[in-house]
N, C-alpha and C positions, 0 to 999 in steps of 0.2 A: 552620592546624590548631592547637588548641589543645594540651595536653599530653596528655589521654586521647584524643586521637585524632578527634575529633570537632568540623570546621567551623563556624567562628564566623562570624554574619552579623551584621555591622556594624550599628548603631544610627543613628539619623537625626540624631542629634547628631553622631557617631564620624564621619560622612560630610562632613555641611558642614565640622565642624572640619578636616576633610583637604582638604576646599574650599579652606580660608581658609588653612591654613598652604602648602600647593601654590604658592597665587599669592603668598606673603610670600616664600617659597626664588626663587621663578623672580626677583622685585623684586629680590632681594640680589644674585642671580646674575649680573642684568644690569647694575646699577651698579658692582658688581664689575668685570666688564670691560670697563667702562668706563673705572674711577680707572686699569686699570692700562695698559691701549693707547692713549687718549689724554691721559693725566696723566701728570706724572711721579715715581707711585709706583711706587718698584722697579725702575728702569730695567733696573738691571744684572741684576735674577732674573726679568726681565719672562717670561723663555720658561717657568722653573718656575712660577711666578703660573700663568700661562695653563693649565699640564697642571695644576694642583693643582682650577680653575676648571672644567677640564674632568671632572676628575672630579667635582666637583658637579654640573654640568651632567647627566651622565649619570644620576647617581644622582635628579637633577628628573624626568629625563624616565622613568626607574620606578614613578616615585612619582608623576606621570601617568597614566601608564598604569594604574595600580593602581585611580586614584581614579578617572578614568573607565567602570571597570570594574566599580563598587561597592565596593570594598575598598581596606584601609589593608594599603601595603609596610609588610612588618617587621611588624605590629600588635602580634602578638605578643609582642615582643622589643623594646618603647621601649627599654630601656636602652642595648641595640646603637648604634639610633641618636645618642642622645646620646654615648656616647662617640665613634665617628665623626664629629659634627657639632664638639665638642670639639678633637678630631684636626687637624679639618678647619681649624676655624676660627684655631686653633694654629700651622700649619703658615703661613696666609695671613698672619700676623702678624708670623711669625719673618723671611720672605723679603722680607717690605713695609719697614716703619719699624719695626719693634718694638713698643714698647709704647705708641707714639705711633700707631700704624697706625687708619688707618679701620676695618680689617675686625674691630676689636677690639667692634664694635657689633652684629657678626655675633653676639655673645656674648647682647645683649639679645634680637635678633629670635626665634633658637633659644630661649630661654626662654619669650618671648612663646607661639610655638609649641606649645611642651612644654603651658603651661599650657592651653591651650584644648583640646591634642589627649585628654591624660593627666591622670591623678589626681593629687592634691597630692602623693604620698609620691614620684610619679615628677617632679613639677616640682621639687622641692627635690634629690633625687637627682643631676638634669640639674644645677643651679645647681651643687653638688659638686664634679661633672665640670668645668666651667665655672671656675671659682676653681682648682681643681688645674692645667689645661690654663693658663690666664693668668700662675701662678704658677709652672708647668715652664717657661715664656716667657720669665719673669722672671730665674729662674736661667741660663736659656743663652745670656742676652745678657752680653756684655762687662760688664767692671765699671762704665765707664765709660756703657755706655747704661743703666744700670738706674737707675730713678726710684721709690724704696720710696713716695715719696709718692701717684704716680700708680698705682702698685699698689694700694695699700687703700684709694683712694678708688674703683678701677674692682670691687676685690671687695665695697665695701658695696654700690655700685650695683647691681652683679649680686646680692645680696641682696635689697635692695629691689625689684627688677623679678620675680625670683622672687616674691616676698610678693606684691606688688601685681596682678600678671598671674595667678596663682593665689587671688588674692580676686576678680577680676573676670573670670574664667574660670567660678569656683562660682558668682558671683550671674549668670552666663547661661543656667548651667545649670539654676538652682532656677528662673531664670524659662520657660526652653525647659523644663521639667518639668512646671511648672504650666500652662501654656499648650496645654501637650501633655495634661493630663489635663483643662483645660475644653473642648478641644476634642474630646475622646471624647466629656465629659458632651454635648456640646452635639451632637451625632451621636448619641447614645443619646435626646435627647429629641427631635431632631427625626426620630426611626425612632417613637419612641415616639406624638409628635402625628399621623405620617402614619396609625399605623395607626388613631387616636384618630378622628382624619379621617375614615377609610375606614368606622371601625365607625357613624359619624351619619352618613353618607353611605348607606350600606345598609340602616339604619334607616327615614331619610326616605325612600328609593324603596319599601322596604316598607311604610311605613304611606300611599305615595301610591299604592302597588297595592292593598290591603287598600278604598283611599277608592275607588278607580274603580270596582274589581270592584262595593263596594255598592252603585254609582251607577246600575252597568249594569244590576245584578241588579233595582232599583227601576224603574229604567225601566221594564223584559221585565215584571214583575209588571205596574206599570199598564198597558203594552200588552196583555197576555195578558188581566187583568179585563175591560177596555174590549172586547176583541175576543168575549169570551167573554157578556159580556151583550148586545154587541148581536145575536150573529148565536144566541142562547140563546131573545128572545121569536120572531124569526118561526120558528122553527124548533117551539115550544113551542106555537103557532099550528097550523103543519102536522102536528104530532103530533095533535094535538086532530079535526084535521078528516078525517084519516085513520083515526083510531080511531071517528067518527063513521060513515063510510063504509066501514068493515068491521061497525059491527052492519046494517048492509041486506041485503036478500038480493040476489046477484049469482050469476053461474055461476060455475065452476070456477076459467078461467082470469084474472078479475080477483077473487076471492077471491087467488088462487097473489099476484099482483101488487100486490097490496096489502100481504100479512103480507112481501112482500120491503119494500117501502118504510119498512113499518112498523120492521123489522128494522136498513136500514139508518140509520134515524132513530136510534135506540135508541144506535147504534152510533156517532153522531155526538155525543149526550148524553156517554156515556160518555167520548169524548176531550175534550169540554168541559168534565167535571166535573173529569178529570185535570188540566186545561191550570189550572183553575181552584187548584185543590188546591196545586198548584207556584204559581203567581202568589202565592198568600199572603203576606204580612209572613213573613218567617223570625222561630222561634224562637229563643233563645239559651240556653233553662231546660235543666237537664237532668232524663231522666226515663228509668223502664226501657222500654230499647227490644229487638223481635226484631231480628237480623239477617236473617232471612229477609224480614222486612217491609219493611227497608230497602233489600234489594239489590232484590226485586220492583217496587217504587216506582219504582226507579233505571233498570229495566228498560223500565216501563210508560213512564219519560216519552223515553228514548234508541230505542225501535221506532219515535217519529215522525220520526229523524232519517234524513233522506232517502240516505244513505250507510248506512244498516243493511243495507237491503236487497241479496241475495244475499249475506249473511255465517250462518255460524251460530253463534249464542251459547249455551251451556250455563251455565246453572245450579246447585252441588253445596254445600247447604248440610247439615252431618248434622244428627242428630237433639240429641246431647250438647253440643250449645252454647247455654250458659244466658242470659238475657238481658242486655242489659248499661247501665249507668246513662250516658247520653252525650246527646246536643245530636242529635235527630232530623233535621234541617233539615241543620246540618254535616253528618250521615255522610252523607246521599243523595246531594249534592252533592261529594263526596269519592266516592262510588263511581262517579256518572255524572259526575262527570271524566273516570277512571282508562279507564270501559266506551268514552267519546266519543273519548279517544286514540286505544285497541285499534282501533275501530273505521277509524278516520284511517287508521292505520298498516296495515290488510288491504286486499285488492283484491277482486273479486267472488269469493265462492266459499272465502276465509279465515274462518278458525273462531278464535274467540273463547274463551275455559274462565274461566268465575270459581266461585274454587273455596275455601271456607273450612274453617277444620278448627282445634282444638283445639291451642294447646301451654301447659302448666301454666298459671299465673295470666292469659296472650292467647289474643285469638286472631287466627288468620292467615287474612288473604286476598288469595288471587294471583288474579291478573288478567292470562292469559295470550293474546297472540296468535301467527301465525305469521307475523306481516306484513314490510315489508323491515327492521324493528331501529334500533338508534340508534347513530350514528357516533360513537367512540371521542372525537374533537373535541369533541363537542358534550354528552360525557357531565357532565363536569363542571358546564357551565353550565344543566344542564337545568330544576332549581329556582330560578335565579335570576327575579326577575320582568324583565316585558317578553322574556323568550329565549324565541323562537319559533322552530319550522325550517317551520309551514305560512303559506301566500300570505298568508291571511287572517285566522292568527289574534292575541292578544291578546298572550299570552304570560304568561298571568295563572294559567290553571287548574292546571297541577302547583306552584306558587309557593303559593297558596289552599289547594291540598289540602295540603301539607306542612303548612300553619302550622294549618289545622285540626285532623289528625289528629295533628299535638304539644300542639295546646292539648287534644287529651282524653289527653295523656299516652302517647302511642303515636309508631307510627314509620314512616318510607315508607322501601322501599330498592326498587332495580330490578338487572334483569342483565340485557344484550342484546350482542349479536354482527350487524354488520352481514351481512344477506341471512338472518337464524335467530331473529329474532323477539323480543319484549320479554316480559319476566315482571317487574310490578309487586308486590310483597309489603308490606300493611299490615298492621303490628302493634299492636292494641288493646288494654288493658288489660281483665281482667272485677275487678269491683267486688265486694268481702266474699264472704262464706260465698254467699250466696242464687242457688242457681243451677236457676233454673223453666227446663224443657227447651220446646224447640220442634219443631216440625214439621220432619222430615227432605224436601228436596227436591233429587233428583237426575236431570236428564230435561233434554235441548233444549228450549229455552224456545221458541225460533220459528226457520223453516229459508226464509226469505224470496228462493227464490233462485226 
């Protein structure tokens, strides 16, 4: 705990460094008992040596403990330690040989220590300690063991190891610093490149959806042309020859029989002409379009699709919605998306609502069904291209409408609850002052059930 109260957590220097001096204490510890049970240092204090040893020992294996733990014993309170290691090392000197003693080296390693664990003010501090502890040594020995020489040649050295173990403690540190801060930069740009990655990676699958859907959409056109002229002359033939053989005179009921043929000829024209209308090359100009003209279109070409039937779809466009400047070709195709979904998503006898209406400078159109809704799971991925949840399809058409109706500067958002049905809402923009009103339509468009 520090002194306001408040747990300090170690630094990843603060930790190796207790690494590294851990295993220097336990090296001392064992050579230590080593010189003194098989050598003959000390013979005669051998038993003090040993309890003095064991109290380092003991104090190792806290200091163990600590570091295995993530944390530095004592952290706090270096000074503590140094004077205890002081003490300590003092104590193994005075019982050993004196001033002649091995464990007089114990003096460098603790510096060593100091310097890699602590700050310079606490390595020199230590070193203090260290020279006063040597020199209380010096005085308690007999006159006769005292050797002033080998005294301040052992306090320059401990000088010098200070100095030089505190210079090469800070140049680890400024390299472990630097190393430490290229190594964020370089985790900062490789978060940075992945996402750098990710955004031309979603790019290219969009403009490779953007490339197929064209591909397909040219196909369906020359197939729908091609199908539309050929089956357009013999049909344009039997139109001819029917209208020939209704100016005859006939009875009743092959007059009745003929204006039916005639009728449903008529009636095949008309989805021709349709089939035709859509096949077109798309536009990409823009010009003043109705909305009412646009969802109708939308309407006229999603009734041939063989899943309409037994659905009902309504229609609610009001009157005060003015025309608006956009890409004809895009909206229709953004709305008979949105209607071809709804439709997916109902079962026989589900009702459809597309319904527009006015808010200040947009406007809004939802696109409601009651059908089974969209899984929570899958909300998210709904716009992306290729995400499909039906057998068959593409996964192209809500991906297509997004990017359309943000290229006219508008916006797709949806709400759904599995088993309670989907409501689409696109928001278009209306363009300047100019707002020519249209035809109010509000009525079940067709009840095909």
């Amino acid at each position: 705990m520090s002194s306001s109260g408040v747990k300090t957590i170690p630094s990843g220097w603060e930790l190796a460094a207790e690494a590294i001096a851990v295993k220097i204490r336990w090296f001392g510890l064992l050579v230590g008992y080593l010189f003194v049970n098989l050598g003959t240092i000390g013979n005669e204090n051998r038993l003090i040596l040993n309890a003095i040893l064991a109290l380092g020992i003991l104090f190792a294996v806290l200091d163990t403990f600590y570091s295995i733990r993530g944390r530095v014993f004592l952290g706090q309170f270096p000074l503590i330690i140094s004077g205890m290691e002081a003490l300590f090392i003092g104590q193994l000197c005075f019982f050993s040989t004196g001033l002649e003693s091995p464990f007089r080296y114990y003096y460098f390693l603790s510096l060593i220590c100091c310097a890699i664990r602590y700050s310079s003010r606490i390595t020199y501090a230590t070193c203090v300690f260290h020279c006063i502890s040597f020199s209380t040594l010096y005085l308690a020995l007999p006159q006769v063991a005292r050797d002033t020489a080998a005294v301040l040649l052992t306090l320059v050295v401990l000088g010098w190891v200070a100095w030089a173990g505190d210079a090469m403690a800070t140049l680890l540190k400024r390299v472990g610093e630097h190393l430490s801060r290229l190594n964020t930069a370089l985790k900062e740009n490789q978060v940075l490149l992945e996402t750098r990655i990710g955004e031309r990676t979603r790019e290219l699958q969009e403009t490779q959806a953007h490339l197929l859907h064209q591909e397909k959409m040219a196909a369906f056109g020359l197939l729908a042309a091609g199908i539309a002229h050929e089956v357009g002359n013999p049909l344009a033939s039997i139109s001819s020859l029917v209208q020939m053989l209704q100016r005859r005179d006939h009875d009743a009921i092959t007059r009745e029989k003929l204006s039916l043929v005639n009728g449903q000829l008529k009636r095949i024209q008309t989805i021709l002409r349709e089939l035709i209308n859509f096949s077109r090359p798309a536009s990409t100009e823009k010009a003043w379009v109705s909305l009412k003209d646009i969802l109708d279109e939308a309407w006229n070409i999603a009734k041939y699709y063989k899943r309409t039937k037994g659905r009902l779809i309504t229609l609610d466009v009001p009157a005060d919605i003015p025309l608006m400047f956009a890409v004809r070709d895009q909206l229709v195709q953004v709305f008979l998306n949105l209607v071809l979904n709804a439709i997916d998503a109902t079962d026989k006898g589900g009702n459809i609502e597309v319904v527009a209406k006015r808010q200040g400078n947009f406007v809004l159109v939802n696109i409601t069904d009651d059908g089974a809704g969209i899984d929570p799971e899958n909300a998210a991925r709904l716009f992306q291209p290729y995400f499909t949840t039906k057998k068959n399809g593409t996964g192209l058409g809500l991906f297509v409408t997004r990017q359309m109706v943000e290229g006219h500067e508008g916006s797709v958002e949806f709400t759904s609850a599995p088993g309670q049905g989907a409501t689409f809402r696109v928001f278009l923009p209306l363009a300047g002052d100019r707002r020519p009103m249209i035809e109010s339509r509000s009525e079940p468009v067709e009840n095909c059930v």
